[in-house]
C-alpha positions, 0 to 999 in steps of 0.5 A: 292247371289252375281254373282260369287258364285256357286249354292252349297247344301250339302248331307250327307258330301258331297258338290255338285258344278255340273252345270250339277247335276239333283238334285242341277245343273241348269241341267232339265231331260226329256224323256226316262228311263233307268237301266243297268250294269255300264261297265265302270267309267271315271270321270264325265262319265260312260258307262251303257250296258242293253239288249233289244230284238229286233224282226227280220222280216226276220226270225219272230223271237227276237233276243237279242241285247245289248246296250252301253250308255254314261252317265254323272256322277254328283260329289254328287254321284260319290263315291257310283257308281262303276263298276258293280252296277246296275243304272238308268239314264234319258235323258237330253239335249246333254252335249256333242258329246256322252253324252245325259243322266245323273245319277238319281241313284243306284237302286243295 
């Protein structure tokens, strides 16, 4: 492979060149799990909400609190996510000022 080629793999049709891809980027993941509700789709980008219960000391109660999360979208999977779906994502290194985890996959 010469050091101008890009890392290329191809799954069902589709061809991958994401640097930044889990599965065929140069991209590792580590740390925390999580699934929620796609809220919103940008390119390379989707925004997840997931609701956790948090408990309140002064009231000895849980209260529900929701969660808004920024993912990184890799171009292999961008066609089967939409809005709605629900997915898991996994934490990586910061991509960038809001986006510290990437996509592994659509459980619904």
């Amino acid at each position: 492979m010469k050091k101008t080629e890009v890392k290329t793999k191809e799954i069902v049709g589709t061809i991958c060149k994401d640097k930044d891809c889990p599965r065929h980027g140069n991209l590792s993941t580590r740390g925390k799990i999580f699934e929620g509700r796609v809220v919103s789709k940008f390119h390379k980008r989707i925004a997840i909400e997931f609701e956790r219960m948090i408990y309140v000391k002064k009231y000895e109660r849980y209260a529900k609190s929701r969660t808004k999360i920024h993912a990184r979208l890799p171009t292999c999977i961008e066609n089967e996510i939409n809005v709605g779906d629900l997915i898991r994502i996994r934490e990586c290194r910061p991509l960038s000022k809001i986006i510290h985890f990437v996509v592994i996959g659509k459980v619904k």
